[in-house]
C-alpha positions in Angstrom: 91.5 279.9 33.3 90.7 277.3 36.0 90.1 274.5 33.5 93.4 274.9 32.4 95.4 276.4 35.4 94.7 275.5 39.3 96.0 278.5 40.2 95.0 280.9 37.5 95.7 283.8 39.8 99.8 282.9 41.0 99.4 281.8 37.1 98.6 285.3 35.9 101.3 286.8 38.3 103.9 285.2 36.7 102.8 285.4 33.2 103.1 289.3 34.4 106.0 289.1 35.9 107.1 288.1 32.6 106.0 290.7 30.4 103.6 287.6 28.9 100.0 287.4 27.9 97.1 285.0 27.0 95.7 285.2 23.5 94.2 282.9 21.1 90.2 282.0 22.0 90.3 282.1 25.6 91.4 286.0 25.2 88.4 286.6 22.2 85.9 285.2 25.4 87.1 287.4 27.5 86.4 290.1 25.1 83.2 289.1 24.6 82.0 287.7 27.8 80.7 284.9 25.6 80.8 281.3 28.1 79.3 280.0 24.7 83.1 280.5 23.0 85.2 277.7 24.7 88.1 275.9 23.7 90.5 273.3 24.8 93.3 275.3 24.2 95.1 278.4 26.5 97.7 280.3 24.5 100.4 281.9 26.3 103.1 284.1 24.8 105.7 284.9 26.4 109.0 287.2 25.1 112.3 285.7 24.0 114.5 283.9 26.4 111.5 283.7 29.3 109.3 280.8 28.3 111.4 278.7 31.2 109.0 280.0 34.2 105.8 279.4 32.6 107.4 275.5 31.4 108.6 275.2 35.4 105.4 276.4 36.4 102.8 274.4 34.8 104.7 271.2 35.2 104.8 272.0 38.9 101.5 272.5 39.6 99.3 270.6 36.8 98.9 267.5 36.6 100.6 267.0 32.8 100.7 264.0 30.3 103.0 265.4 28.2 104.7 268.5 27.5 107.1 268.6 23.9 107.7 271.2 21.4 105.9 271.1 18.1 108.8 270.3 15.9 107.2 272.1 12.6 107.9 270.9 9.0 109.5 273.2 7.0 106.7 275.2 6.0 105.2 275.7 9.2 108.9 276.8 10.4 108.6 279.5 7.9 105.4 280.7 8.6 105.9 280.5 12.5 109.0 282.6 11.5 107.3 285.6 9.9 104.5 285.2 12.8 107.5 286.1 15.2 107.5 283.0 16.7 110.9 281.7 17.8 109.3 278.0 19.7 106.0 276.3 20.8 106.0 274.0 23.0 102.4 272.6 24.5 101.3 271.0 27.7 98.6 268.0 27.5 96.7 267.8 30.7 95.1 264.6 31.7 91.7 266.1 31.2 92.4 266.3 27.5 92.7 270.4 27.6 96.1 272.0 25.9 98.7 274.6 27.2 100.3 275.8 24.7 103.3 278.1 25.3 104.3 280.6 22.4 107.7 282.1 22.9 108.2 285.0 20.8 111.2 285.6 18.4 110.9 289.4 20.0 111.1 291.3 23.4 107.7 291.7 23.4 105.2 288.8 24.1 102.9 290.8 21.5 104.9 290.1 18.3 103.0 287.0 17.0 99.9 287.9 18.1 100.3 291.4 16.0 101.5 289.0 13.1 98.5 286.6 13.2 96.5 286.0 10.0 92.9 286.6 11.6 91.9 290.1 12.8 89.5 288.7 15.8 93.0 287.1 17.1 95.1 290.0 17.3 94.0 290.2 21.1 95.3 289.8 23.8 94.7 289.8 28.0 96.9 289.6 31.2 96.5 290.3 34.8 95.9 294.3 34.5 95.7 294.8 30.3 94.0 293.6 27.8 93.7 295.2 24.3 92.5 294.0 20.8 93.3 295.7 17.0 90.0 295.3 15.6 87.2 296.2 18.5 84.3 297.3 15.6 85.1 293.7 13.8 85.5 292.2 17.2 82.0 293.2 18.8 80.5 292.9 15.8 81.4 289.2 15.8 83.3 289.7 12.3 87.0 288.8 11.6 88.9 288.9 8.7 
């Protein structure tokens, strides 16, 4: 996380404290221990109603360019809407990575990542869990 968080570990504490979790690529490299999988992206979901601390947090302590939510067009509402996805807002750092904060239309930070359209996606990590729907298609470096 420390390309895209300075302090990945108070970081990881809060997106606990939460009830959030990290998904997208950065959680498939965890998976597969594979430094060769990188991206400039860290997708955090959080549940309904708590993306606030994570917004507070990151402009706090990175050093930001720009932080806006992705107004979507029409189509892209509706898809984000049956992906359980209520808002997305995302963090530009000066060093060109992304921070992309996924608030969920749910409770549960898990929603959107359960409703994604690729099976190698539907996993997830957080300070003391981590789980993933597909482990045979996942180790096998396969997706759907």
């Amino acid at each position: 996380l420390s390309p895209f968080i300075s302090q990945p570990h108070a970081f990881l504490d809060l997106i606990h404290s939460i009830g959030g979790v990290i998904g997208g690529d950065i959680a498939v490299a965890f998976f597969m221990r594979d430094l060769v999988i990188q991206s400039s992206v860290l997708e955090v979901f959080v549940p309904i109603d708590l993306p606030d601390p994570v917004h507070d947090f990151i402009q706090r302590h990175e050093p930001v360019v720009s932080g806006r939510p992705l107004r979507p067009l029409l189509e892209q509402a509706l898809l984000w809407s049956s992906l359980q996805v209520r808002e997305v807002v995302t963090f530009t750092k000066a060093s060109g990575y992304n921070i992309r904060v996924i608030e969920s239309r749910s409770t549960s930070a898990l929603a959107p990542i359960a409703r994604t359209f690729a099976t190698h996606l539907i996993t997830f990590v957080s300070r003391d869990t981590f789980g993933t729907a597909y482990p045979r298609l996942l180790f096998s470096r396969r997706a759907l």
